[in-house]
C-alpha positions as CSV (number, residue, x, y, z in Angstrom):
1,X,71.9,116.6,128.3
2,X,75.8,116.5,129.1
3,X,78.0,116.7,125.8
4,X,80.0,113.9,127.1
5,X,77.0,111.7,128.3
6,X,75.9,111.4,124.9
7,X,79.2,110.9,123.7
8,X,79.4,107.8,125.8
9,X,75.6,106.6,124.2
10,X,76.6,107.2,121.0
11,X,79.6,104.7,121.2
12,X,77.3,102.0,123.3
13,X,75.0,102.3,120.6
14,X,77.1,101.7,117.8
15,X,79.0,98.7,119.6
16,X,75.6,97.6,120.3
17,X,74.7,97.2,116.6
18,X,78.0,96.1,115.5
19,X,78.0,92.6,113.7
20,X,79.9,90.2,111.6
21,X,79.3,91.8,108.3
22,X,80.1,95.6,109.4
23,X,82.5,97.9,110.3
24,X,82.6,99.7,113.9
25,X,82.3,103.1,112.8
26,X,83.7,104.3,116.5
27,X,86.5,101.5,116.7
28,X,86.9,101.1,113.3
29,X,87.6,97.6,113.2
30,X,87.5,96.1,109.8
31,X,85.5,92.7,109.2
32,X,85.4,93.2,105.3
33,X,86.6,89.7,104.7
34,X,87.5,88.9,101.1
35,X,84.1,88.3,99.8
36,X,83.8,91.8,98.9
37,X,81.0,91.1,96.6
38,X,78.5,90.4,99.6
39,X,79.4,94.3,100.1
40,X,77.3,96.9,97.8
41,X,79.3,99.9,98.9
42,X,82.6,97.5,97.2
43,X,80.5,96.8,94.0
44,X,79.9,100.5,93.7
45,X,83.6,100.9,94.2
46,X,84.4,98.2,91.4
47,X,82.4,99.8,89.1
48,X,83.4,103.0,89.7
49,X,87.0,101.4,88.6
50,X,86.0,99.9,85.8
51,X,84.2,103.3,84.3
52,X,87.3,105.1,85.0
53,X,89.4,102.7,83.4
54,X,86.8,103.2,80.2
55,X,87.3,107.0,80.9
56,X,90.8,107.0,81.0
57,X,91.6,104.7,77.9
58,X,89.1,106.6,75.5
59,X,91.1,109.5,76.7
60,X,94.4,108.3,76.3
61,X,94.7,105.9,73.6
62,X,94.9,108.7,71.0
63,X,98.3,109.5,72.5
64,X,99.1,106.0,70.9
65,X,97.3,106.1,67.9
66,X,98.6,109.2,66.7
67,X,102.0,108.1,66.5
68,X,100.9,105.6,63.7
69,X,98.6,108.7,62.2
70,X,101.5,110.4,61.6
71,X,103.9,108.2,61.3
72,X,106.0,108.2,57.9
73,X,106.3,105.0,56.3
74,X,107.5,103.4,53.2
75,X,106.0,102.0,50.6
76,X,107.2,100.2,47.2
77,X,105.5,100.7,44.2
78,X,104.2,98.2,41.3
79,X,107.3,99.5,39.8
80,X,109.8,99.0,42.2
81,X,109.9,102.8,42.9
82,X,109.9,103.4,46.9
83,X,107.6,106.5,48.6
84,X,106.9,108.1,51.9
85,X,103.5,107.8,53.2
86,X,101.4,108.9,56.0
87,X,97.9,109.0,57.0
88,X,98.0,112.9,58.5
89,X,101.0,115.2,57.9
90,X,100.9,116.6,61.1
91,X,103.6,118.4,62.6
92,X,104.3,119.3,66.4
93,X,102.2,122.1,66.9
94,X,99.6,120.7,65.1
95,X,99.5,116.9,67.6
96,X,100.4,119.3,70.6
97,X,96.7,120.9,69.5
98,X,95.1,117.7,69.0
99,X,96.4,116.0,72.2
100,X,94.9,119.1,74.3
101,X,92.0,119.5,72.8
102,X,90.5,117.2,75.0
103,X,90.8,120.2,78.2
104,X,89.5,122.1,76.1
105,X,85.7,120.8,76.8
106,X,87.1,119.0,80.2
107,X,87.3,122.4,81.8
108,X,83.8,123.4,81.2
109,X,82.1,121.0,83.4
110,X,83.8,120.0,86.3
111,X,81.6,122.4,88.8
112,X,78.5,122.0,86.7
113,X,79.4,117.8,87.2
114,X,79.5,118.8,90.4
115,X,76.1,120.5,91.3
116,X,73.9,118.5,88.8
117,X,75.2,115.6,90.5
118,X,74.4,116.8,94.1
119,X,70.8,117.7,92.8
120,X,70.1,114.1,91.0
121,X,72.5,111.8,92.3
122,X,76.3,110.9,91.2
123,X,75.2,107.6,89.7
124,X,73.7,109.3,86.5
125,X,76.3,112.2,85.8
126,X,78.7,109.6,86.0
127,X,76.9,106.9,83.6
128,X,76.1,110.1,80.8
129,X,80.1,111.4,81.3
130,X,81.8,107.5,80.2
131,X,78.6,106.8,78.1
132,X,78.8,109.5,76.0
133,X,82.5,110.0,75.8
134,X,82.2,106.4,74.6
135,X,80.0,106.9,71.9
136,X,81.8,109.6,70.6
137,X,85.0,107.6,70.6
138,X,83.4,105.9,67.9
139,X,82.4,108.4,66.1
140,X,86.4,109.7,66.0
141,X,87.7,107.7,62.9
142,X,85.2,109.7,60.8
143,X,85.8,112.6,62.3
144,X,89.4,112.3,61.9
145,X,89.0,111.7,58.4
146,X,86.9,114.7,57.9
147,X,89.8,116.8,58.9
148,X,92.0,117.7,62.0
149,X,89.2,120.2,63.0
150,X,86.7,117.2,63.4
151,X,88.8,115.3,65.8
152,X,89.5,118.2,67.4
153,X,85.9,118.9,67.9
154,X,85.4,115.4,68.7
155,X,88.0,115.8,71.6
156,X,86.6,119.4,72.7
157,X,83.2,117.3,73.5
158,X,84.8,114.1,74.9
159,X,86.3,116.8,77.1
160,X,83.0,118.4,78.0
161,X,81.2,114.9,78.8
162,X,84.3,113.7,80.7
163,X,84.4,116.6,83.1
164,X,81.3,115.7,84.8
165,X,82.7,112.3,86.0
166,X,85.1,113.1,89.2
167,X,82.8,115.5,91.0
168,X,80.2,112.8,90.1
169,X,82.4,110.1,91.8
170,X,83.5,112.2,94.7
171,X,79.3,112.7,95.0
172,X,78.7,109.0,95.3
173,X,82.1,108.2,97.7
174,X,80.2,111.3,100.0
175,X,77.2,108.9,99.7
176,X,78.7,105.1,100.1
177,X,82.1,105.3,101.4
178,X,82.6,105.1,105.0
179,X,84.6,107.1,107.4
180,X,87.2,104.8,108.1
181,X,87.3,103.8,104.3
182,X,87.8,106.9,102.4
183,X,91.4,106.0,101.2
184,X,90.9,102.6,100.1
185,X,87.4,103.3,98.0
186,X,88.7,106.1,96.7
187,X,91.9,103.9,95.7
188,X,89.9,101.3,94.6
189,X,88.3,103.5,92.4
190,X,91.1,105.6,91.1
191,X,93.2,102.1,89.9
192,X,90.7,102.3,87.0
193,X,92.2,105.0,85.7
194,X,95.8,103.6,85.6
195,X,94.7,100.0,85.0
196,X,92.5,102.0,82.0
197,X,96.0,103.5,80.7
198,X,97.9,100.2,81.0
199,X,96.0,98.3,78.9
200,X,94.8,100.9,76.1
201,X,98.4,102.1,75.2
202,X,100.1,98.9,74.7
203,X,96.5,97.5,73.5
204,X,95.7,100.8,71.2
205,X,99.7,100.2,69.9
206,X,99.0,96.2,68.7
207,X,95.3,97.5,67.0
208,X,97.7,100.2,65.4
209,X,100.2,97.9,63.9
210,X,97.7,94.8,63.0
211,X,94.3,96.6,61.9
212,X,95.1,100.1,61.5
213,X,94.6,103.8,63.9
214,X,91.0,103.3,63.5
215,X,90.5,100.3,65.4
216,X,91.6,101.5,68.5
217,X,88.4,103.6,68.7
218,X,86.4,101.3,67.8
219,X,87.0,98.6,70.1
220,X,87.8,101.3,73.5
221,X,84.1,102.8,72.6
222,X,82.5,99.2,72.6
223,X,83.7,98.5,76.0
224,X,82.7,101.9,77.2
225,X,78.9,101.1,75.9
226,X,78.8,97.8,77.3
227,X,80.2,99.5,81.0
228,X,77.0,101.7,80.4
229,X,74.6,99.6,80.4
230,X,76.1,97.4,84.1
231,X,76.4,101.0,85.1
232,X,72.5,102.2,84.7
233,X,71.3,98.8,85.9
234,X,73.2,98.1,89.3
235,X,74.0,101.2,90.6
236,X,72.2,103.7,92.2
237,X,72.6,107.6,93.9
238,X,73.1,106.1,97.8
239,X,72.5,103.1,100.1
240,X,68.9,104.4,101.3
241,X,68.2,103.8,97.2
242,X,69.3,100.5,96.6
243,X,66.9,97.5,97.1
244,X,69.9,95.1,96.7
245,X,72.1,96.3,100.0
246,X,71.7,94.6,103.3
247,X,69.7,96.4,106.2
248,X,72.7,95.7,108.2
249,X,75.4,97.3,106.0
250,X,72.8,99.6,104.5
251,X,72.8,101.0,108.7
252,X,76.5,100.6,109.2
253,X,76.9,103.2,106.5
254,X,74.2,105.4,108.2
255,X,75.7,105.6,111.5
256,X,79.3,106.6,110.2
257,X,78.1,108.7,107.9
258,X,74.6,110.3,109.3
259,X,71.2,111.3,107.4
260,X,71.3,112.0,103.9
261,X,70.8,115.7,103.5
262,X,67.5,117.3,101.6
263,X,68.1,118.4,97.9
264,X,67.8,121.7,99.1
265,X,70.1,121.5,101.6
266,X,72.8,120.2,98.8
267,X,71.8,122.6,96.8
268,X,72.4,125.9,99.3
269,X,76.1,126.0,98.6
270,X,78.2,128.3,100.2
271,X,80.1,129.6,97.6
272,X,82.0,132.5,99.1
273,X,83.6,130.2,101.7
274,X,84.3,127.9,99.1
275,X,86.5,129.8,97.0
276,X,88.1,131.7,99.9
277,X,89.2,128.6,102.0
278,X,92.9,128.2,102.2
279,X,91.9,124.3,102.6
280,X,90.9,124.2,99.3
281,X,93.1,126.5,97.5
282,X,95.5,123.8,99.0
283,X,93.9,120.9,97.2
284,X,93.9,123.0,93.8
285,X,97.4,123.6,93.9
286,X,98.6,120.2,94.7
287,X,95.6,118.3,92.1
288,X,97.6,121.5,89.6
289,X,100.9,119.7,90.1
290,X,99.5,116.1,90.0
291,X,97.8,117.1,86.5
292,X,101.1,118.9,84.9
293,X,103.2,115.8,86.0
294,X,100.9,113.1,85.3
295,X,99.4,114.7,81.8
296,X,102.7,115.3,80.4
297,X,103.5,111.7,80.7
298,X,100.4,110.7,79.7
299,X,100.4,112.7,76.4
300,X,104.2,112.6,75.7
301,X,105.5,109.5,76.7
302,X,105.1,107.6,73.5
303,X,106.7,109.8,71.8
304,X,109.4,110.8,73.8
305,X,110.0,106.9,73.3
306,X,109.7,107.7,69.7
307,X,112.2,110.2,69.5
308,X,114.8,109.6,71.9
309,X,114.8,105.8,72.6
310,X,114.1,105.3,68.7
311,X,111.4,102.6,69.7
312,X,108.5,101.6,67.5
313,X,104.8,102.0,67.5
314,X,104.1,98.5,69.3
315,X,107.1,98.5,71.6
316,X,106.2,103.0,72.8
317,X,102.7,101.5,73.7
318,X,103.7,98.4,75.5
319,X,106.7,100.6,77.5
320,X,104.8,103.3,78.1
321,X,102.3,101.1,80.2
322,X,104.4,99.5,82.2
323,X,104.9,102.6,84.9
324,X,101.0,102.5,85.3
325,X,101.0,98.9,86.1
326,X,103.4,99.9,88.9
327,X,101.2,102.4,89.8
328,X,98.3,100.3,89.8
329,X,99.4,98.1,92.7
330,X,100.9,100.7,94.9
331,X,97.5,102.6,94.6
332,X,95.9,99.5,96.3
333,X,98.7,99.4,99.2
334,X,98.0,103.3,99.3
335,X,94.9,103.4,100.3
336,X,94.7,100.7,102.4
337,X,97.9,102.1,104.5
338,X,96.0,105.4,104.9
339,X,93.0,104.0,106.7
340,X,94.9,101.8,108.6
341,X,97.2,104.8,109.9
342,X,94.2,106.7,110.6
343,X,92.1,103.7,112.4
344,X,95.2,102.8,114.6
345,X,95.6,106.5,115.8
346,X,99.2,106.1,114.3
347,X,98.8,109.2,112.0
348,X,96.1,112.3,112.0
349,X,94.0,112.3,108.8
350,X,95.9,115.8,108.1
351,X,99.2,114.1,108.6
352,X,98.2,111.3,106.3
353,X,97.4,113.6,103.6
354,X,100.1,115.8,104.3
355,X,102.8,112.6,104.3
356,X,101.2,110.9,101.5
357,X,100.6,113.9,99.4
358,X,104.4,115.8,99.4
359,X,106.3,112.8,99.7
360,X,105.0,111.2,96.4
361,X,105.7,114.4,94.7
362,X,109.3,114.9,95.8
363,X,110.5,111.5,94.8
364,X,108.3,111.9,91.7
365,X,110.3,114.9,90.9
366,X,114.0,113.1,92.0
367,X,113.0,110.7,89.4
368,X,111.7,112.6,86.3
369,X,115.1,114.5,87.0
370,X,116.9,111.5,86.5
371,X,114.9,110.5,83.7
372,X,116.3,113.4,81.8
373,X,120.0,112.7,82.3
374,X,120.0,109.0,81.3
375,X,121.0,107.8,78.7
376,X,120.5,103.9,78.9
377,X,116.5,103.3,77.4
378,X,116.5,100.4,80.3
379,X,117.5,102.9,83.4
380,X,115.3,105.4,81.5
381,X,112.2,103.5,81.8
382,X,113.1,102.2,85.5
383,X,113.3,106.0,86.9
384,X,109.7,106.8,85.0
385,X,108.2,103.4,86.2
386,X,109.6,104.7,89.9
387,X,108.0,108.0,89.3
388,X,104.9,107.4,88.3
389,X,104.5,104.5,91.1
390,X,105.0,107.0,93.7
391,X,102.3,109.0,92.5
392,X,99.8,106.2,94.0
393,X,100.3,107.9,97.4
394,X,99.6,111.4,96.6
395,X,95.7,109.8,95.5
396,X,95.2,109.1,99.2
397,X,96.2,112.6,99.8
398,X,94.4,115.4,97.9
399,X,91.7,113.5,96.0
400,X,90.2,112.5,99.3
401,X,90.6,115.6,100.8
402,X,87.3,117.1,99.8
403,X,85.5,114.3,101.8
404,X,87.7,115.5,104.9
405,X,87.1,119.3,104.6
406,X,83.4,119.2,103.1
407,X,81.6,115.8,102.6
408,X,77.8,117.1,101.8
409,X,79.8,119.7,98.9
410,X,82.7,116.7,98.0
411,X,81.6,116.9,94.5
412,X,81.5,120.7,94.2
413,X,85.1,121.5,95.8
414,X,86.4,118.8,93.7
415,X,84.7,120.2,90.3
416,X,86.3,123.8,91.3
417,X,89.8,122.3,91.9
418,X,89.4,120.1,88.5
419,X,88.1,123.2,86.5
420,X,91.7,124.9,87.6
421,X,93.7,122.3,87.6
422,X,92.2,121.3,83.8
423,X,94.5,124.6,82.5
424,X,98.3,122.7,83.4
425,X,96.6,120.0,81.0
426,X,95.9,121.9,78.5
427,X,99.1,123.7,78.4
428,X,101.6,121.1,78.9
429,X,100.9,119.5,75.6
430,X,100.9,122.4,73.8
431,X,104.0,123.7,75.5
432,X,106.0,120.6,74.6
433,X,105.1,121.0,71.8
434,X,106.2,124.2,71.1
435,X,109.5,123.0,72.9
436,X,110.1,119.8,71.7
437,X,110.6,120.5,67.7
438,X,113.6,119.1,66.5
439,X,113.0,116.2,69.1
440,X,116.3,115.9,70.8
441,X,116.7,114.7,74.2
442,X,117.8,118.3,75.2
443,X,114.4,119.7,74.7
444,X,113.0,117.1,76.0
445,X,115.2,117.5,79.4
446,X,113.2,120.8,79.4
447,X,109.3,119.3,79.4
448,X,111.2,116.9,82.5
449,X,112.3,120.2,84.3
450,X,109.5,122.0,84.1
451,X,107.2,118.9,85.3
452,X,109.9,118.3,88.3
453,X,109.2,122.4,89.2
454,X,105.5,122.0,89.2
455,X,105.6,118.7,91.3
456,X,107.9,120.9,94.2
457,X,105.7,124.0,94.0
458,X,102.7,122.3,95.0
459,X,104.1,120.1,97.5
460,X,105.1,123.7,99.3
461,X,102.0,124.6,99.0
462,X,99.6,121.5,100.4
463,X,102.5,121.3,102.8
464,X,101.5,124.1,104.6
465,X,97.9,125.2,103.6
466,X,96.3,121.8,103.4
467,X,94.0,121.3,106.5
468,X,91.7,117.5,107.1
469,X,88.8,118.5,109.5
470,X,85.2,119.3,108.7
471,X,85.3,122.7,107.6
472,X,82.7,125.2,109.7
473,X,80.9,126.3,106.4
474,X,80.1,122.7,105.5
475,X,77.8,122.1,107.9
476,X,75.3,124.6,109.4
477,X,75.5,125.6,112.5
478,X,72.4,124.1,114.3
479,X,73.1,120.8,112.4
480,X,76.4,120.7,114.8
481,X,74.3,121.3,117.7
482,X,71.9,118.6,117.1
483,X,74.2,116.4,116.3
484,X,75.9,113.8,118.3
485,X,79.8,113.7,118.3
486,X,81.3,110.3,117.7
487,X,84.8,109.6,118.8
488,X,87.5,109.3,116.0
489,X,91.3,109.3,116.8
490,X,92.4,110.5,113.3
491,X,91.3,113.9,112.8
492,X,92.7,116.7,114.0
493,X,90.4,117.3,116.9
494,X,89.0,114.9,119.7
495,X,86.0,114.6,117.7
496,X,84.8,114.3,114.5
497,X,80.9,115.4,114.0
498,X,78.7,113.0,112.2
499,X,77.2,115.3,109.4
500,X,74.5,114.9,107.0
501,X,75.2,113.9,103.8
């Protein structure tokens, strides 16, 4: 049969079958509507936020917590005699150790995350990553109490159950997230994370002050348990799986995505073109800038807050939120500008990475630079706010790309760039710490320097290297000719093959 004749078929076909409750996976006209509860592949997506905001307050609210830890406070006696107290004598080097602990484990994990979740399905790597993370967040306090090698431990292994959950995401998005909505169920899911760091620093700062350190991983734990137990009942691996979907968006998915795979299909990954694809050394230098930037703020804001702006415990929490709030609604513009780029044939997929990607770490870096040369707190916490904000468009850039280059190995490029890019976030902590030891703002211009290089470096790099087309060693070669090709404006080709995933 002529190529182009069943082009043409294709497209008839799927305009055939379009209806109110679908998308038009060749126009890719959106009839979403804002009851996106009627829509499974958007309850997956909810979920998926909510998890990662579990994931990323259990991993953040210690950054919190262990200013009041160590803070130094005093205390007057029966006798009217006034002493210094603190829970943990900790120095620098020793909360530069605990705060990176966490990589330690995280590192471990990412490409197994990604392989186990190919061969039994997303949905449970995810729910055994947050669950058990969770449960050993409650299980910190005694830890802690134990001695700084017990919380370290503790963090090692919240590290090592964490690092399964991003591959395991990027194995469901593969599974439920449309062509032509990539960016914005991706975004969706990503605001978790900074929705999840919002409200557990200045949230983990009040449980601080009013019912001590310990609190704070009691009641993040809790919430993780409870996301658990949604988690396990509602969702499942893929649409073919879930009895709950509609036939008609169950097909929708079907036809802009093609047949699910075999598990030994998933399984026969082709590992040397993997790791020598300039594609995805691309993606791993760019998510290596995004973790440096983002992980030193993460960690050290608070107490850069601490030492240089001379704020409290309460008030380092509550401030250092406020950028991720900003970040948290630009995310959701982000991704929903990318898809509509790419469905109006404005912008290639490769230049929407591309634009997205390097533009959101340049001004990142303008900002951190000007972060470190004022001197008002106000203007201060402005140009970080600014910063981090930006950020939002980088996640419609290289945390998608995976889905662009390799859809039916998503989660295994993504574990292999995660497992890399895991080392800037274990060494920026402990190299600010190491800096930053008589806390003054001159060392602390230093950790802003080094982040603002970092975020310059890899936009260089993705700049140049990053590519958004299906990848030939992601999808065999008689799959391609068996396949029919079905027209799509925003790649970098004329076509875009529908691929099993």
């Amino acid at each position: 049969m002529d190529p182009s004749t069943t082009h043409s078929t294709v497209e008839l076909v799927l305009r055939d079958t379009q209806s109110t409750d679908t998308v038009n996976c060749a126009s890719g006209q959106d009839t979403i509507g804002w009851m996106f509860w009627k829509k499974r592949r958007y309850v997956i997506a909810f979920l998926i936020s909510f998890g990662f905001f579990n994931a990323y307050a259990m991993r953040v609210n210690l950054s919190v917590a262990i200013v009041g830890m160590t803070e130094v406070r005093k205390t007057s006696l029966d006798n009217g005699t006034i002493i210094e107290e603190q829970d943990f004598a900790w120095d620098s080097k020793d909360q530069g150790l605990v705060l990176s602990s966490f990589y330690y484990g995280y590192i471990w994990t990412q490409i197994l995350g990604g392989v186990l979740a190919s061969k039994f399905g997303g949905h449970y790597i995810l729910g055994f990553g947050i669950g058990a993370t969770a449960i050993l967040t409650l299980l910190t306090p005694l830890a802690t109490n134990i001695s700084i090698t017990g919380l370290v431990v503790v963090r090692i292994l919240e590290g090592f159950c964490e690092g399964t959950t991003y591959p395991a995401v990027q194995s469901l998005l593969a599974r439920w997230a449309p062509i032509y909505e990539r960016s914005r169920m991706s975004s969706i899911g990503y605001i978790g994370n900074y929705v999840g760091v919002f409200v557990s620093l200045p949230v983990s700062g009040f449980l601080t002050v009013q019912y001590g350190w310990e609190s704070v991983f009691y009641f993040f734990g809790a919430i993780g348990c409870v996301w658990l137990v949604m988690w396990m009942v509602i969702v499942r691996a893929g649409p073919e799986l879930d009895s709950h979907i509609s036939e008609e968006e169950k097909n929708y998915i079907k036809q802009s995505l093609g047949e699910v795979a075999s598990e030994k299909e998933l399984m026969d990954i082709p590992w040397k073109a993997i790791v020598t694809s300039s594609a995805v050394w691309a993606l791993v230098a760019s998510n290596c800038g995004e973790t440096w930037g983002t992980y030193t703020l993460l960690t050290q804001l608070p107490t850069f807050l601490k030492d240089v702006m001379n704020f409290q415990v309460g008030a380092t929490g509550f401030l250092s939120a406020l950028p991720y709030l900003a970040m948290s609604c630009t995310l959701a513009l982000s991704g929903f500008l990318a898809d509509k780029l790419q469905e109006k044939g404005i912008l290639t997929t490769l230049q929407v990475r591309r634009y997205f990607n390097c533009s959101a770490y340049i001004l990142e870096m303008i900002f951190l630079l000007l972060t470190a040369h004022i001197l008002n707190p106000i203007a201060c916490m402005a140009c970080v706010t600014i910063a981090v904000a930006f950020n939002a468009f980088a996640l419609s850039g290289f945390p998608v790309n995976p889905l662009d280059l390799a859809p039916n190995y998503a989660s295994v490029v993504w574990g292999l760039s995660n497992t890399i890019s895991t080392i800037p976030g274990i060494l920026s902590p402990l190299l600010s710490g190491y800096i930053v030891t008589n806390k003054t703002r001159e060392q602390w211009q230093i950790v802003f320097y080094i982040a603002a290089g970092v975020y310059i470096t890899a936009s260089v790099i993705y700049w140049f290297f990053a590519k958004a087309d299906l990848q030939p060693w992601a999808q065999k070669s008689q799959q391609q000719k068996s396949q029919p090709q079905i027209s799509n404006p925003t790649t970098n080709n004329s076509t875009y093959p529908s691929t099993k995933f």
